[in-house]
C-alpha distance (Angstrom), angle and dihedral (degrees) to the residues before:
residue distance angle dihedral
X1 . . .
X2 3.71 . .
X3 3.44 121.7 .
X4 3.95 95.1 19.4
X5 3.58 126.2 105.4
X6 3.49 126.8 -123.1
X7 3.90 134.6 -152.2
X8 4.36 115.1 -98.9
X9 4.07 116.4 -140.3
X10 3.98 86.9 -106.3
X11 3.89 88.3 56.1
X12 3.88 90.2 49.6
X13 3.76 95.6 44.5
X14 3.40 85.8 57.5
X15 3.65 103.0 50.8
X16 3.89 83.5 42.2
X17 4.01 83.8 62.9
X18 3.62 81.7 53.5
X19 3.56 104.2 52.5
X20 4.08 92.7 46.9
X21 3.82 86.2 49.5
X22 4.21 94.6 53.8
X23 4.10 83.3 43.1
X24 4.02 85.9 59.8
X25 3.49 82.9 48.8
X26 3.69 106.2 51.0
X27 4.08 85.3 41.9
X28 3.63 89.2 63.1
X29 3.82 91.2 45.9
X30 4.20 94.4 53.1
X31 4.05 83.6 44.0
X32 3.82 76.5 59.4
X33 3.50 100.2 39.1
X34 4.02 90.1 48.1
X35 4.01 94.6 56.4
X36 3.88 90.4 46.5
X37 3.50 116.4 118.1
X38 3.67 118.2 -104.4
X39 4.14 115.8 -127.6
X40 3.83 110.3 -141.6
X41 4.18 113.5 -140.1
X42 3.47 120.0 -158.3
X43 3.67 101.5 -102.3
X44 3.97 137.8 164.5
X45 3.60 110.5 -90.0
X46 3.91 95.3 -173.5
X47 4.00 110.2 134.4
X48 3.79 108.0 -124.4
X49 3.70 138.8 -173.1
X50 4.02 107.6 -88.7
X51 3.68 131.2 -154.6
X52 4.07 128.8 -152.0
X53 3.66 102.1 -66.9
X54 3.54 119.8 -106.2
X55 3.64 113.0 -133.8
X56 4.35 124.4 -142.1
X57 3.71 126.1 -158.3
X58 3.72 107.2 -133.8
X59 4.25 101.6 -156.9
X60 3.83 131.4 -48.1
X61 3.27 152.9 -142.1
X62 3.71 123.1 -133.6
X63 3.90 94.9 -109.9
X64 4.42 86.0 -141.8
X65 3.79 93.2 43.5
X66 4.24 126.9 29.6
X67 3.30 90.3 -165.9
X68 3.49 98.6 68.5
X69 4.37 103.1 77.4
X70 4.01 122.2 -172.0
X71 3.78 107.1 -152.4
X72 3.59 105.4 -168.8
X73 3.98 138.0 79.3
X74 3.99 110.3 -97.5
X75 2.98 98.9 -118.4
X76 3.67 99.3 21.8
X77 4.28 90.1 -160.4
X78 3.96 127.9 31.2
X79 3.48 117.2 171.0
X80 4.01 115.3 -149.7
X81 3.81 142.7 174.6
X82 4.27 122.4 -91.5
X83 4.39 104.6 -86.0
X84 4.02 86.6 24.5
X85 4.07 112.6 136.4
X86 4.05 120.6 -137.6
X87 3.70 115.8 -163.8
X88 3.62 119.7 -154.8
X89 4.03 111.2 -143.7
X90 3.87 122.5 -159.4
X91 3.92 99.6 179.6
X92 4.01 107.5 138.6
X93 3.87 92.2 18.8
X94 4.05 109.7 119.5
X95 3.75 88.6 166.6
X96 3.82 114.2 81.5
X97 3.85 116.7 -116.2
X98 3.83 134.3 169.5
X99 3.92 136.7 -145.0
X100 4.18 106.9 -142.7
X101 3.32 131.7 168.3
X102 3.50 120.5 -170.2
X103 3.04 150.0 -136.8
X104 4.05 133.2 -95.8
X105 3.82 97.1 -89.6
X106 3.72 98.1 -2.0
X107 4.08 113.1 126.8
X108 3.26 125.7 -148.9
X109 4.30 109.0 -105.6
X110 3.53 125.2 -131.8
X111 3.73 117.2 -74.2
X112 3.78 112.8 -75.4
X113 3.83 95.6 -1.5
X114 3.83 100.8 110.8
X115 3.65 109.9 41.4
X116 4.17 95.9 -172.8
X117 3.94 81.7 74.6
X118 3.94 83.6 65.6
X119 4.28 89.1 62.5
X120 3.80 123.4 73.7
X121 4.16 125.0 -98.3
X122 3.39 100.9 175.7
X123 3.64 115.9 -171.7
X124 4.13 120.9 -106.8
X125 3.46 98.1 -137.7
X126 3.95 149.7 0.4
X127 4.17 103.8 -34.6
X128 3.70 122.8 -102.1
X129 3.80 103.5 164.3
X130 3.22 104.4 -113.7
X131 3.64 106.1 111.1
X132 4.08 137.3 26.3
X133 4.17 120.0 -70.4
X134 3.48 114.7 -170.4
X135 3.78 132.7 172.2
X136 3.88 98.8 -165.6
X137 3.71 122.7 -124.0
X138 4.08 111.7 -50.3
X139 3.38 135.0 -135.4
X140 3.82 101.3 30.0
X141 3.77 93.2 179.5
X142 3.75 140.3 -46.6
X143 4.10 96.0 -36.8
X144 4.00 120.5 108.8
X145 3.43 110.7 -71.3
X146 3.94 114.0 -114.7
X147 4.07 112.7 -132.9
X148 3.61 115.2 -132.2
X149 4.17 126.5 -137.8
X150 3.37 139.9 -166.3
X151 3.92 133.4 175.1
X152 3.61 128.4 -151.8
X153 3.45 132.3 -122.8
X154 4.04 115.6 179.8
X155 3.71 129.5 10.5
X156 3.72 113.0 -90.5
X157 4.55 138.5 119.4
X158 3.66 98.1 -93.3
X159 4.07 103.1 -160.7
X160 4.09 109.9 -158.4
X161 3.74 121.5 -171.5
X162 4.15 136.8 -154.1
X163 3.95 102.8 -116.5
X164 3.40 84.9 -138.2
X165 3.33 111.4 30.4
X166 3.94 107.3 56.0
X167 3.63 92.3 -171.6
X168 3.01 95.9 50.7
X169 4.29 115.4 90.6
X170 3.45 149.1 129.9
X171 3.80 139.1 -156.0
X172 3.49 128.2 -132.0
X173 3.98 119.5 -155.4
X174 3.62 124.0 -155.0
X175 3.72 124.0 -180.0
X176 4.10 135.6 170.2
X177 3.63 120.3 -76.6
X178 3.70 113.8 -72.6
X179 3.05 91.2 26.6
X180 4.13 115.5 133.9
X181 4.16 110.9 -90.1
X182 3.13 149.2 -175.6
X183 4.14 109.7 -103.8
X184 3.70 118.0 -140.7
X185 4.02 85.5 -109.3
X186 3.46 97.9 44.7
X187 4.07 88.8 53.3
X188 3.52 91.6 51.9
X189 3.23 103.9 54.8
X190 3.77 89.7 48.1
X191 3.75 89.3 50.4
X192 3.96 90.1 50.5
X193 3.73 91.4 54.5
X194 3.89 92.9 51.7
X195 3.58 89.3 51.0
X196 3.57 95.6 55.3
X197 3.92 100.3 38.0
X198 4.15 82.0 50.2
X199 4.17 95.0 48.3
X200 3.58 87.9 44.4
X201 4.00 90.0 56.2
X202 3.91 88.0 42.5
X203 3.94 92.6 59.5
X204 3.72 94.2 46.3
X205 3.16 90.8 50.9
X206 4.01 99.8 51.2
X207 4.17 76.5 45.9
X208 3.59 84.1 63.7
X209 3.67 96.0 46.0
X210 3.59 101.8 51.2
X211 4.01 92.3 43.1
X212 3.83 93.0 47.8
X213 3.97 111.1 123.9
X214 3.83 96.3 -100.9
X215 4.41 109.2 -121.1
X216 3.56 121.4 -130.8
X217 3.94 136.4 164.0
X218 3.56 123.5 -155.7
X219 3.98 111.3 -136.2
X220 3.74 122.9 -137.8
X221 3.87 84.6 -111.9
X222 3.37 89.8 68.7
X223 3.82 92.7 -107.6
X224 3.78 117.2 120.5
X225 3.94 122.9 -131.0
X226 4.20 107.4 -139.9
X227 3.49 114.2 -166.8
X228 4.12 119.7 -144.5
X229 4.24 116.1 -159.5
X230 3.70 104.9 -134.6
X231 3.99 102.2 -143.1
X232 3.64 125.8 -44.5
X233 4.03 137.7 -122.8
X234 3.79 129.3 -142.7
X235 4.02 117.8 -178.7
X236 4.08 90.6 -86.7
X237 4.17 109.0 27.0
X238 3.30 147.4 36.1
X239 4.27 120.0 -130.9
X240 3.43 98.8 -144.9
X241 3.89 95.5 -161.7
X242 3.94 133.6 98.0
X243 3.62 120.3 -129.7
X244 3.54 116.1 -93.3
X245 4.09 115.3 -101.9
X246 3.54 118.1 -132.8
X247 4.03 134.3 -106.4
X248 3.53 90.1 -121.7
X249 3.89 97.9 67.9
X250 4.05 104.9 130.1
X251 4.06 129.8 -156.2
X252 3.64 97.9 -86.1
X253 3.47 99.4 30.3
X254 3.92 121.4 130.9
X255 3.73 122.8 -136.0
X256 3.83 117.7 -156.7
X257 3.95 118.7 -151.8
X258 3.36 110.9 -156.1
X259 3.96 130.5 175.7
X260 3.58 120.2 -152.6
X261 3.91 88.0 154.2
X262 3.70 122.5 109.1
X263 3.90 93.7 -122.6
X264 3.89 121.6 75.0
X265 3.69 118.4 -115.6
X266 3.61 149.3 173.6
X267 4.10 137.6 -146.5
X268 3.40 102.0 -146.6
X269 4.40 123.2 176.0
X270 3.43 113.6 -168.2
X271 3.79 100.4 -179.0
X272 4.20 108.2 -169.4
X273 3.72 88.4 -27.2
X274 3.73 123.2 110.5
X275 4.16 111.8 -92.1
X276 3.26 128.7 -106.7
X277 3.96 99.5 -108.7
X278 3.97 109.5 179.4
X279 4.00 125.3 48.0
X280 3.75 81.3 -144.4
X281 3.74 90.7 63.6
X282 3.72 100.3 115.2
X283 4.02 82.8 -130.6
X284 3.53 94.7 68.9
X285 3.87 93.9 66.7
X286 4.11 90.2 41.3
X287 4.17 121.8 76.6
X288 3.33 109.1 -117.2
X289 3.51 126.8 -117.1
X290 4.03 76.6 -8.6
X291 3.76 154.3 -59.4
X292 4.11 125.3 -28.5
X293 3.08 128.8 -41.4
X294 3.95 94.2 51.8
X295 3.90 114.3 179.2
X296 3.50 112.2 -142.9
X297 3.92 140.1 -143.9
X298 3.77 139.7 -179.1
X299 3.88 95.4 -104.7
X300 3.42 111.9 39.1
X301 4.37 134.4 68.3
X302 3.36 115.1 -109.7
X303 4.34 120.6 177.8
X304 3.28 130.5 -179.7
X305 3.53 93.3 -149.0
X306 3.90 120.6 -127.4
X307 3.61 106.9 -35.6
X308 3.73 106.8 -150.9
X309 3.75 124.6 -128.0
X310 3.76 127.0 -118.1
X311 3.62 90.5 -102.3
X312 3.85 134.1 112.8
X313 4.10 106.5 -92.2
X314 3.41 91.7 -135.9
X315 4.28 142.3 -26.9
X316 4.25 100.5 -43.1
X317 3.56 105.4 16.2
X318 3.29 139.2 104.0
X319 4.10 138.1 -105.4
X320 3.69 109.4 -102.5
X321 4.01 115.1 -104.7
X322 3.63 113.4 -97.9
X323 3.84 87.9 -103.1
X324 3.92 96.2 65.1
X325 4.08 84.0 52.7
X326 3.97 96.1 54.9
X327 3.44 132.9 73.2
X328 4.08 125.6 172.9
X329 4.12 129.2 -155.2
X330 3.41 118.4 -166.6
X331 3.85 111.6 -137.7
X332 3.98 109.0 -138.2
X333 3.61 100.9 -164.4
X334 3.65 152.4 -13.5
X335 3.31 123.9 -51.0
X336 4.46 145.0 68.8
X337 3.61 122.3 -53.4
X338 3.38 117.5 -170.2
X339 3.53 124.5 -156.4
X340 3.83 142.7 171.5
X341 3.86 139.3 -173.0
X342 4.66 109.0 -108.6
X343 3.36 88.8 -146.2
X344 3.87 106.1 47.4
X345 3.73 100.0 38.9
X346 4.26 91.8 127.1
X347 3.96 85.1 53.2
X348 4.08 90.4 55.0
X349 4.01 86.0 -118.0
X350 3.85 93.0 178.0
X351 3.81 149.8 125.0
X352 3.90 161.7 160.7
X353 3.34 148.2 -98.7
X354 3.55 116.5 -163.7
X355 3.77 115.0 -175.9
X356 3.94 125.6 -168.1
């Protein structure tokens, strides 16, 4: 596309160097997550008659483009006999997700703000409800993928949730024996169909993004104010991408990052200074060397922090005001700034500015 700036090798070597660092991270986290001990619930233990399990895709990635993330369950309801088994499958995901169950009466917290929802609690026996079944947050970097089962013990819609994705949820039906059910084939094909209807509303929508009519604002200095989307949200996916920035940026200019996604994110320039690897780096949530408008330079880090999304916090509140989702660097000089998103490093979340 004309008039948008694209990455250079050295720029994608470098968030390469990222990447593998944040996968040494997230290693050291499942060691963690491993050698954490294991809650028992009080669950039924009666041995039932099982059918063929049917199998659930929890999220994707595109496999041609990371930045294109399905947030849903494919397919988002089965419906399955008493003592049946459903598997939960994150093959192609790079984005984390969970499978939880809660508890009677227990809500689901704001996004990120109770990290023991990120371990495993798997249940002890077939699933009655009573008690909270989690799977932990999966993928946690580039190791195999562990499947996730759970057996049912007594008819019932079991709602399960994404710990960090609050729209993100699934249903699972059970009903008595001989009962009508979903098969494992007939469930997979549904699933499939999801998962393509969803990718194809992911791509249109990073279409959208990168063909937007890019905002600026020319100061009374002289200096001109360009304005940078950080990702965008349709009703199924996340685009995990910012919005390119222009040729035209000048020495002086400001650019404004502004999320009106529904996923947080950060803009983060770490000049010759060592990256910020983990998104549980207490850095990633702190601006860096301080609040908005941050003027930048080739050596030094500079974060924005984590730039909430236009989304409800949590069950009651409000979206935050388009203020609390912006946050402006003013680039000095000429030269390449590189800059990626903490939280979306797997998804190659990442761009340039490239001031004349």
């Amino acid at each position: 596309m004309a008039g948008i700036v694209t990455r250079d090798r050295s720029s994608r070597c470098a968030r390469t160097r990222m990447r593998i660092g944040l996968a040494v991270v997230w290693l050291g986290l499942v060691a963690g997550f491993v050698g954490a001990p294991r809650i028992a619930s009080a669950q039924s233990t009666t041995t039932i008659p099982t059918q063929q399990p049917v199998k659930v895709q929890a999220g994707i990635n595109d496999a041609k483009d990371a930045n294109i993330a399905v947030l849903e369950y494919m397919p988002s309801s089965v419906t399955v006999a008493v003592g049946s088994t459903v598997t939960w499958d994150w093959t192609g995901a790079i984005e984390p997700h969970s499978v939880t169950f809660l508890a009677p009466g227990q809500r689901l917290p704001a996004p990120g703000s109770d990290p023991s929802l990120f371990l495993p609690r798997p249940a002890s026996g077939a699933y009655d409800g009573s008690t909270l079944v989690n799977s932990g947050l999966q993928p946690l970097g580039p190791i195999p993928v562990r499947p996730f089962s759970m057996t049912f013990a007594k008819p019932g819609a079991y709602q399960y949730y994404c710990v960090i994705h609050p729209n993100m949820t699934g249903t699972i039906n059970v009903v008595a024996t001989g009962a009508k059910v979903d098969t494992a084939a007939q469930a997979a094909v549904r699933g499939k169909a999801q998962q393509a209807r969803w990718l194809r509303e992911g791509h249109a929508a990073k279409k959208k993004l990168l063909k937007a009519p890019i905002k600026k604002t020319k100061n009374p200095d002289g200096s001109t104010t360009w304005q940078v989307q950080m990702g965008a949200s349709t009703q199924h996916s996340d685009v995990l991408a910012f919005s390119p920035t222009p040729r035209s940026v000048q020495a002086g200019d400001q650019v404004e990052f502004v999320n009106n996604s529904r996923a947080p994110h950060t803009a983060t320039f770490t000049g010759t200074q060592p990256a910020i690897q983990s998104p549980l780096d207490p850095r990633t949530d702190t601006p860096i060397p301080g609040p908005s408008p941050q003027t930048l330079n080739s050596t030094d880090l500079f974060n924005s922090g984590t730039v909430p999304p236009d989304a409800a916090p949590g069950p009651g509140q409000s979206r935050p005001p388009a203020a609390a989702r912006t946050f402006t660097f003013v680039v000095p000089g000429v030269g390449k700034y590189v800059y990626y998103c903490i939280l979306h490093t797997f998804s190659d979340m990442g761009g340039e500015i490239d001031a004349r």
